[in-house]
BAPAGU-646849 format. One record per residue (C-alpha): residue in one letter; chain; x, y, z. Coordinates in steps of 0.05 Angstrom, whole numbers. Layout:
BEGIN
{node 'a','A',{X,Y,Z}},
...
This chain:
BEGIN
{node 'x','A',{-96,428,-456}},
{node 'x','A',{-142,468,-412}},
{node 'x','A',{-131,435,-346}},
{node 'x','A',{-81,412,-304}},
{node 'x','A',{-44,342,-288}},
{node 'x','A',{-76,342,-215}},
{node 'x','A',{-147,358,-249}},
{node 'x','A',{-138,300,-302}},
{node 'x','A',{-112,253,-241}},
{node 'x','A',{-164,271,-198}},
{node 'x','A',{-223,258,-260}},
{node 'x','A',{-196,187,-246}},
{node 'x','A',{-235,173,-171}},
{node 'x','A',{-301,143,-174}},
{node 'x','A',{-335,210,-154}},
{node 'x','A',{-404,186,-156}},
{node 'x','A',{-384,132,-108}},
{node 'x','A',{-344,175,-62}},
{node 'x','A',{-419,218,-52}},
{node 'x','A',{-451,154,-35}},
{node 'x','A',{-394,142,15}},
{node 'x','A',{-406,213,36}},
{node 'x','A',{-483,209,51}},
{node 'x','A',{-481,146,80}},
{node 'x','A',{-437,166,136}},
{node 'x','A',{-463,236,131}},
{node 'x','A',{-391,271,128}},
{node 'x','A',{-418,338,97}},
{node 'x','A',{-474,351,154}},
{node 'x','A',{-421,396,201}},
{node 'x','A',{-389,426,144}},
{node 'x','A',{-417,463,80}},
{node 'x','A',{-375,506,61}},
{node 'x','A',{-315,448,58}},
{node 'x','A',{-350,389,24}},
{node 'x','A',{-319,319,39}},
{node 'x','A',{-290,321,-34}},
{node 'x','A',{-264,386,-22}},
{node 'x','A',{-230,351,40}},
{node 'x','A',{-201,289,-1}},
{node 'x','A',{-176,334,-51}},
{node 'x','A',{-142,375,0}},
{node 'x','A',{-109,317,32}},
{node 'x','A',{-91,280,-36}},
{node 'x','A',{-61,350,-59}},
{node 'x','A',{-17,343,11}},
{node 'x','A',{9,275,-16}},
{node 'x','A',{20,290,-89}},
{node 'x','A',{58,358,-72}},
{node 'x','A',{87,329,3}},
{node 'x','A',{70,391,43}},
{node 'x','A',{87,387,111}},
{node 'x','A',{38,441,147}},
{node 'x','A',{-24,459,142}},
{node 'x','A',{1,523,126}},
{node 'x','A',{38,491,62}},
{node 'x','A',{-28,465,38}},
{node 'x','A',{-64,523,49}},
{node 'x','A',{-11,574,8}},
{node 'x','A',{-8,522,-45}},
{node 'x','A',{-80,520,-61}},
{node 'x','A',{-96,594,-51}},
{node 'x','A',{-33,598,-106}},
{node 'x','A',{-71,559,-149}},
{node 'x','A',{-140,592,-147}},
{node 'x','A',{-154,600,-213}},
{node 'x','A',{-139,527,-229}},
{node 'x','A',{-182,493,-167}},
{node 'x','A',{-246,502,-208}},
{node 'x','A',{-228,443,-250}},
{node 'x','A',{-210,406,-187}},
{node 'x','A',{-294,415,-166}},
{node 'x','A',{-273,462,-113}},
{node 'x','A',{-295,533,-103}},
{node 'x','A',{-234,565,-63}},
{node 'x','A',{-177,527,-23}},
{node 'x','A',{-197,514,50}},
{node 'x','A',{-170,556,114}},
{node 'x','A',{-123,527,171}},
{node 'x','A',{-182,518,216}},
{node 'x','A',{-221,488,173}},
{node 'x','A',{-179,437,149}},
{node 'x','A',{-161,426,225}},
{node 'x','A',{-230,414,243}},
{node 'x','A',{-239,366,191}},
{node 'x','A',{-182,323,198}},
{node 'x','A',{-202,319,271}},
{node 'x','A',{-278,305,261}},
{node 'x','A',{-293,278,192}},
{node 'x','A',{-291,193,201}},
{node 'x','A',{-236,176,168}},
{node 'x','A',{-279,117,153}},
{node 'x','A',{-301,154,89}},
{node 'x','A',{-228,153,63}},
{node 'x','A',{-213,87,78}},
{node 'x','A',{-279,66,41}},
{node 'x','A',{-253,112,-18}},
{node 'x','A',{-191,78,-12}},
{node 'x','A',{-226,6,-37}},
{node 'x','A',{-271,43,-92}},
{node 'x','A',{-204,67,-125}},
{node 'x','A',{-172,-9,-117}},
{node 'x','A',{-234,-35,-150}},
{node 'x','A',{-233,21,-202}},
{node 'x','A',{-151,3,-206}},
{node 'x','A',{-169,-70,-222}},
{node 'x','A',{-228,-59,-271}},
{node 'x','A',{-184,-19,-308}},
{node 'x','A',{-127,-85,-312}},
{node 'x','A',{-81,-50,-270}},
{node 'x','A',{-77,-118,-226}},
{node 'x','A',{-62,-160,-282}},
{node 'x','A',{7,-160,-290}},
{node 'x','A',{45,-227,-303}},
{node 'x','A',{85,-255,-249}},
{node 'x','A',{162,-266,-249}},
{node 'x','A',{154,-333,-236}},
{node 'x','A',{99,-379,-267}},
{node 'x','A',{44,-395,-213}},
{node 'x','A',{-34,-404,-217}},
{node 'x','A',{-50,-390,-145}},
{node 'x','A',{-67,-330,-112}},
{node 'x','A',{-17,-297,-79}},
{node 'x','A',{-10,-254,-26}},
{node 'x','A',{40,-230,20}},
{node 'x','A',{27,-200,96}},
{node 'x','A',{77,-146,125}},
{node 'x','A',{75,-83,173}},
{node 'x','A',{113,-25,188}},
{node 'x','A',{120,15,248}},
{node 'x','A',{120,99,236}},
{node 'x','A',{155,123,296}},
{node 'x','A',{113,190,321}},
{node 'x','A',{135,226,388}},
{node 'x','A',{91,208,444}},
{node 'x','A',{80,279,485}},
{node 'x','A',{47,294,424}},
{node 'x','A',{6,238,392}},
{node 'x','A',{0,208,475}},
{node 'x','A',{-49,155,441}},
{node 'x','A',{6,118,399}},
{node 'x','A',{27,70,447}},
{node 'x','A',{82,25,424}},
{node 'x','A',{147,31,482}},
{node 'x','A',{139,61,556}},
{node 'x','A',{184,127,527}},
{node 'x','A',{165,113,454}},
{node 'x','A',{111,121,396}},
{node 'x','A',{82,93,336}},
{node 'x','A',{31,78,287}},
{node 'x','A',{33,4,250}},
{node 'x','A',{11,8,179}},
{node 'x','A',{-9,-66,161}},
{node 'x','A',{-22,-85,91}},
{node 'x','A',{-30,-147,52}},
{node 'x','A',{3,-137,-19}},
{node 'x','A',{-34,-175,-78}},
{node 'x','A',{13,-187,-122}},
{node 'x','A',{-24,-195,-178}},
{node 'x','A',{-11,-120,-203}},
{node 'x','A',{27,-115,-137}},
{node 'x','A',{-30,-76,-110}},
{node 'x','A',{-55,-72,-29}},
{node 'x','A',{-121,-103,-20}},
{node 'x','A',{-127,-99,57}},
{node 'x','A',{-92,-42,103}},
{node 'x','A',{-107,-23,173}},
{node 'x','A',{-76,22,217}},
{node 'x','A',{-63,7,287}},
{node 'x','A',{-26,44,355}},
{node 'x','A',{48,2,352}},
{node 'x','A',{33,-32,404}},
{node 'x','A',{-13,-84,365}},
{node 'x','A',{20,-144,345}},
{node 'x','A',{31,-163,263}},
{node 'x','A',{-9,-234,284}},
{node 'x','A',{-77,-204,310}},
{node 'x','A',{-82,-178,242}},
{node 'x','A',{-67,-246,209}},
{node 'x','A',{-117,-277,248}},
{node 'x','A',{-176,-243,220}},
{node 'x','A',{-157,-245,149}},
{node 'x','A',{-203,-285,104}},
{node 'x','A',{-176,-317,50}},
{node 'x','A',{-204,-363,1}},
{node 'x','A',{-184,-434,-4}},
{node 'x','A',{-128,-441,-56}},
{node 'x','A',{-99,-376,-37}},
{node 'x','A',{-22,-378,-19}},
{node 'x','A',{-4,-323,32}},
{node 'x','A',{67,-302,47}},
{node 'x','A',{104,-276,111}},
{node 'x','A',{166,-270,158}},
{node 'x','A',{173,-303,216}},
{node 'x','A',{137,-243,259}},
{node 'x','A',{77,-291,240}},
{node 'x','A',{85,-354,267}},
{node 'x','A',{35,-377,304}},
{node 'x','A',{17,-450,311}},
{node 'x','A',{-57,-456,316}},
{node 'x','A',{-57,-404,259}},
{node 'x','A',{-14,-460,217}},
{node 'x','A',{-70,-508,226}},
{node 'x','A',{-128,-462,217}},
{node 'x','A',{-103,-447,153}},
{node 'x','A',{-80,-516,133}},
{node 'x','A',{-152,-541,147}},
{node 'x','A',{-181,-489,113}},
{node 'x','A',{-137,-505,48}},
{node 'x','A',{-96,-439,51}},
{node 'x','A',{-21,-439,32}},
{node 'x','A',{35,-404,71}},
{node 'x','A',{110,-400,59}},
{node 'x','A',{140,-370,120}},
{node 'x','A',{208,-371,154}},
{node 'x','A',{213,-435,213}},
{node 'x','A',{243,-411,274}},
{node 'x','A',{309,-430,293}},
{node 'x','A',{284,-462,356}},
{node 'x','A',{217,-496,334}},
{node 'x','A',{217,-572,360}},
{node 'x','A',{209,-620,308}},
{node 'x','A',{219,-696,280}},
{node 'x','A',{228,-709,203}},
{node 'x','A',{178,-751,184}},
{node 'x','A',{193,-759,104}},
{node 'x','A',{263,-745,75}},
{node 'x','A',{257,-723,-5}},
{node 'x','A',{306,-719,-58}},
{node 'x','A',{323,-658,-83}},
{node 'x','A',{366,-641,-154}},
{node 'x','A',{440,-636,-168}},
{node 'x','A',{469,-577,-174}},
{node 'x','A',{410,-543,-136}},
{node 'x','A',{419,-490,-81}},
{node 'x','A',{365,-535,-44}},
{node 'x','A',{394,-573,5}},
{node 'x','A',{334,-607,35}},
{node 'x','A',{257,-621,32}},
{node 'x','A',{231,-656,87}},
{node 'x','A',{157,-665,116}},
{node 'x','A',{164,-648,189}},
{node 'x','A',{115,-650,252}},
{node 'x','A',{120,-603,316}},
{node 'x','A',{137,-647,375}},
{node 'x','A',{138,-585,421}},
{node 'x','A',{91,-590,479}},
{node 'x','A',{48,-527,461}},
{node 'x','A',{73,-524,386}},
{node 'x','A',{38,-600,374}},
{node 'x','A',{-16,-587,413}},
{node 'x','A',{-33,-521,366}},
{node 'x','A',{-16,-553,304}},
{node 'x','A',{-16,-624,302}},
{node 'x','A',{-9,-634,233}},
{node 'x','A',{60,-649,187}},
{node 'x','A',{87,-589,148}},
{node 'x','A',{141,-582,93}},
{node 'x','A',{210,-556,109}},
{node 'x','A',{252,-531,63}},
{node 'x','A',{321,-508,64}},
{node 'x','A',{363,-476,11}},
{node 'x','A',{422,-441,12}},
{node 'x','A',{427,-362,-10}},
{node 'x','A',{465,-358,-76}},
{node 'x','A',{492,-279,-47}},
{node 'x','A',{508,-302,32}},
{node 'x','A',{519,-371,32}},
{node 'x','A',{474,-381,93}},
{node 'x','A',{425,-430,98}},
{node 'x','A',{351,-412,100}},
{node 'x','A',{297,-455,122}},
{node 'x','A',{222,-446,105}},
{node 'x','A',{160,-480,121}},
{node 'x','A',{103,-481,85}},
{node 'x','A',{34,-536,77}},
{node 'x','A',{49,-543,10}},
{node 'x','A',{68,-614,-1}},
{node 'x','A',{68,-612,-82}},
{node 'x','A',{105,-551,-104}},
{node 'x','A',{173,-558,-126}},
{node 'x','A',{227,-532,-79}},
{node 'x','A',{254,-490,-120}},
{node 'x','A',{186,-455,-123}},
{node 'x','A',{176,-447,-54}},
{node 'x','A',{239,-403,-46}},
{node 'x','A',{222,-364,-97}},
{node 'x','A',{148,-351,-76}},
{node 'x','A',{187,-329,-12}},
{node 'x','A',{240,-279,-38}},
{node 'x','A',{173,-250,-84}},
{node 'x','A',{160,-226,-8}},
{node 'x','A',{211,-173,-14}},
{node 'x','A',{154,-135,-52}},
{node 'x','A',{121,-115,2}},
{node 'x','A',{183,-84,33}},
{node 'x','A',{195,-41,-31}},
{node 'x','A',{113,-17,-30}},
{node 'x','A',{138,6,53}},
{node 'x','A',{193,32,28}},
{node 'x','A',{160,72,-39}},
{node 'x','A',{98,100,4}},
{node 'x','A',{145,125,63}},
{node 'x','A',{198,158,11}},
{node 'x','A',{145,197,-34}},
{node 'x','A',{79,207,3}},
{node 'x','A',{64,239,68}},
{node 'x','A',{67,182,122}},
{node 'x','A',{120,198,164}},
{node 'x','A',{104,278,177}},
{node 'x','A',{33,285,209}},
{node 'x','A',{-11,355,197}},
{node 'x','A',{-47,328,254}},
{node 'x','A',{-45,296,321}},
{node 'x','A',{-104,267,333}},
{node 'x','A',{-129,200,323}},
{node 'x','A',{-176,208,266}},
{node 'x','A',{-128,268,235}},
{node 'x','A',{-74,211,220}},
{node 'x','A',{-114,151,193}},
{node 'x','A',{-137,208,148}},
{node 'x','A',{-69,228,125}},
{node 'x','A',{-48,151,123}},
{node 'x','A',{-112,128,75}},
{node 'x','A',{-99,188,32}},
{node 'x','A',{-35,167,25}},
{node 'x','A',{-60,91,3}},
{node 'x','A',{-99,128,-39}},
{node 'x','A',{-49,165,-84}},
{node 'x','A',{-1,108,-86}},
{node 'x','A',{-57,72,-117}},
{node 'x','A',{-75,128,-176}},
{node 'x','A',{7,136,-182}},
{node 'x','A',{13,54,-193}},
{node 'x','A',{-51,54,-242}},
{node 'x','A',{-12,112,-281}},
{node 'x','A',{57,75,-277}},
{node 'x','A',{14,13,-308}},
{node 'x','A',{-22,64,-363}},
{node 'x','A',{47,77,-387}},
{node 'x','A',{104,53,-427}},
{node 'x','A',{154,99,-405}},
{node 'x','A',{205,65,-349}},
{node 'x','A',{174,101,-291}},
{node 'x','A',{195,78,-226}},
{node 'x','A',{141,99,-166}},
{node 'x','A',{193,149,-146}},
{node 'x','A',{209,184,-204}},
{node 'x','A',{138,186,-227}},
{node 'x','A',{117,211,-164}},
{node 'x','A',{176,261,-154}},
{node 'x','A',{162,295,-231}},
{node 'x','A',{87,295,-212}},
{node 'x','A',{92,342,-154}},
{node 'x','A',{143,387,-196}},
{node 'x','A',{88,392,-250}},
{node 'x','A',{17,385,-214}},
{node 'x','A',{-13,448,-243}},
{node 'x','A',{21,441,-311}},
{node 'x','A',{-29,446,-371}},
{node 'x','A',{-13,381,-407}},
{node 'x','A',{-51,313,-425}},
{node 'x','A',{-38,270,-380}},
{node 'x','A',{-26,205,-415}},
{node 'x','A',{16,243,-464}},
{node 'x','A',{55,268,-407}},
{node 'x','A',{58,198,-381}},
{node 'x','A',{86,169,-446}},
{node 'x','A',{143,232,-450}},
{node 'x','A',{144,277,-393}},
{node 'x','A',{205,323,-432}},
{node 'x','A',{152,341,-493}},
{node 'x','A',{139,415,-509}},
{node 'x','A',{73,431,-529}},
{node 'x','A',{78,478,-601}},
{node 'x','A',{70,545,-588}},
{node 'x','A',{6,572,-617}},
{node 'x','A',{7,610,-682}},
{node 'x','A',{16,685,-664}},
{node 'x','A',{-20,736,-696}},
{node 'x','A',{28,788,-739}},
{node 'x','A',{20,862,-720}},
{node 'x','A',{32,909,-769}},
{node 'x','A',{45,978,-740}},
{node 'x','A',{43,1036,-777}},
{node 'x','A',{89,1099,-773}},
């Protein structure tokens, strides 16, 4: 094979879309001699091979000269340069990139994977996570008076398990500002913790025919208007259809809900949820629920093996950069994971791709057993003569 894993990764972005994202916000007008591709390469090669410095990237490309030319570049960029371009390229072309390589992921059926749980909706659940950054440095990050942070919000399709929205916010931005402006389409069933209740969101979304399934708050206000049966032997211990009789909460939502309660087979506690689903079995409704914790393990997979938590900038634009690069390579690592038989977890997969980026293998061979040897190649005998 005569180029590398990271080359035969990289022939996977839509390049001809990424120039189009290029020209139209005119990215490559400052900068010649370090193209905007040259610049998302740079930063994906950060991710892929978690370098903490600019310094790191910079050694690790020049050490791999010879091999960049596959890669489209002509030579690895300096400190400066890099610098000057994470601090004055838009990040807006990376976060554009970002949804060409989801569509690309879900042409290619990597969002078609079946459910653990049979269910025709749509479904989607909402989460965010704070990355604590120190504030003398990145004084923009707002999130405590001595504190600072940057909140990654996503909403996980999970359909593939794939994100479909992200945006990246100081910490000081609530979870339900971004829930407001989602749009979903009717029939779609979104799920989140109880960071998101809001009351006039409840009826926005029952009106508009959206689902939820969320946690109810231990101190909502209530009356039961409908008691249901539920099964023997069942951890559910109720199903009731409920309206707020708080003075703001039925003012905001002044339509009956679903409450369900059901007792946690590992703790024992009870858990109640609430959801505007009136037909749905029980049973289903907690498990749409605990599908939530999916979300938590896509936090927990990006912060582990990609470059979210270290910054190789400070400014503003330097680390929604770094962050949408990072969205980015998760996405090609998931659509390789999905390519594959092998039992890759993201973390292994992503750990034995930075080990092996310049390697000289195929790819999807690699993918199916990462331990092969290629033969050696026939040597040629030399017969020397006394």
């Amino acid at each position: 094979m005569n180029t590398s894993l990271f080359s035969q990764i990289v022939r996977l972005l839509p390049r001809e879309i990424f120039n189009r994202i290029a020209k139209k916000h005119e990215s490559n007008r400052s900068i010649k001699s370090f193209t905007s591709w040259d610049h998302l390469l740079t930063m994906l090669f950060c991710q892929f091979s978690k370098a903490k410095s600019l310094r790191e990237i910079e050694n690790g490309l020049r050490s791999c000269e010879g091999k960049l030319n596959h890669l489209g570049m002509a030579s690895a960029p300096t400190r400066s340069n890099l610098s000057y371009c994470n601090a004055h390229r838009t990040w807006s072309v990376f976060e554009e990139m970002f949804h060409a390589v989801l569509a690309k992921c879900r042409s290619l059926g990597c969002g078609s994977r079946k459910r653990k749980f049979t269910f025709k909706n749509k479904l989607f659940s909402l989460d965010a996570t704070l990355i604590q950054v120190c504030l003398s440095v990145f004084d923009w990050a707002h999130y405590r008076k001595t504190k600072g942070a940057v909140k990654l919000h996503l909403l996980l399709d999970h359909d593939g398990y794939l994100p479909c929205f992200a945006n990246i916010t100081d910490g000081s931005v609530h979870e339900i500002h971004e829930a407001r402006a989602l749009k979903l389409k009717p029939g779609s069933f979104i799920v989140m913790d109880r960071g998101y209740n809001d009351y006039e969101l409840f009826h926005t979304w029952t009106r508009n025919k959206v689902y939820f399934v969320t946690r109810l708050k231990e101190n909502a206000r209530y009356r039961v208007l409908e008691t249901r049966e539920t099964k023997a032997n069942s951890p559910m211990i109720s199903d009731e259809i409920i309206e707020f009789d708080g003075s703001v909460s039925s003012t905001k939502c002044p339509v009956s809900l679903r409450r369900v309660v059901a007792r946690d087979t590992t703790t024992g506690q009870e858990v109640a949820f609430l959801t505007n689903h009136k037909a749905l079995e029980p049973e289903l409704i907690a498990e749409i629920y605990r599908d939530r914790w999916e979300i938590e393990k896509f936090f927990r997979a990006i912060k582990q093996n990609f470059r979210i938590k270290t910054f190789v900038g400070t400014s503003v634009n330097a680390v929604m950069i770094q962050i949408w690069t990072a969205l980015i390579a998760i996405l090609l690592v998931k659509y390789l994971q999905y390519q594959s038989s092998w039992d890759w977890s993201i973390s292994n997969l992503a750990a034995l791709l930075m080990m092996n980026l310049f390697i000289h293998k195929d790819l999807f061979r690699w993918l199916e057993n990462p331990y092969y040897q290629e033969p050696d190649p026939p040597s040629e005998q030399i017969l020397i003569k006394f």
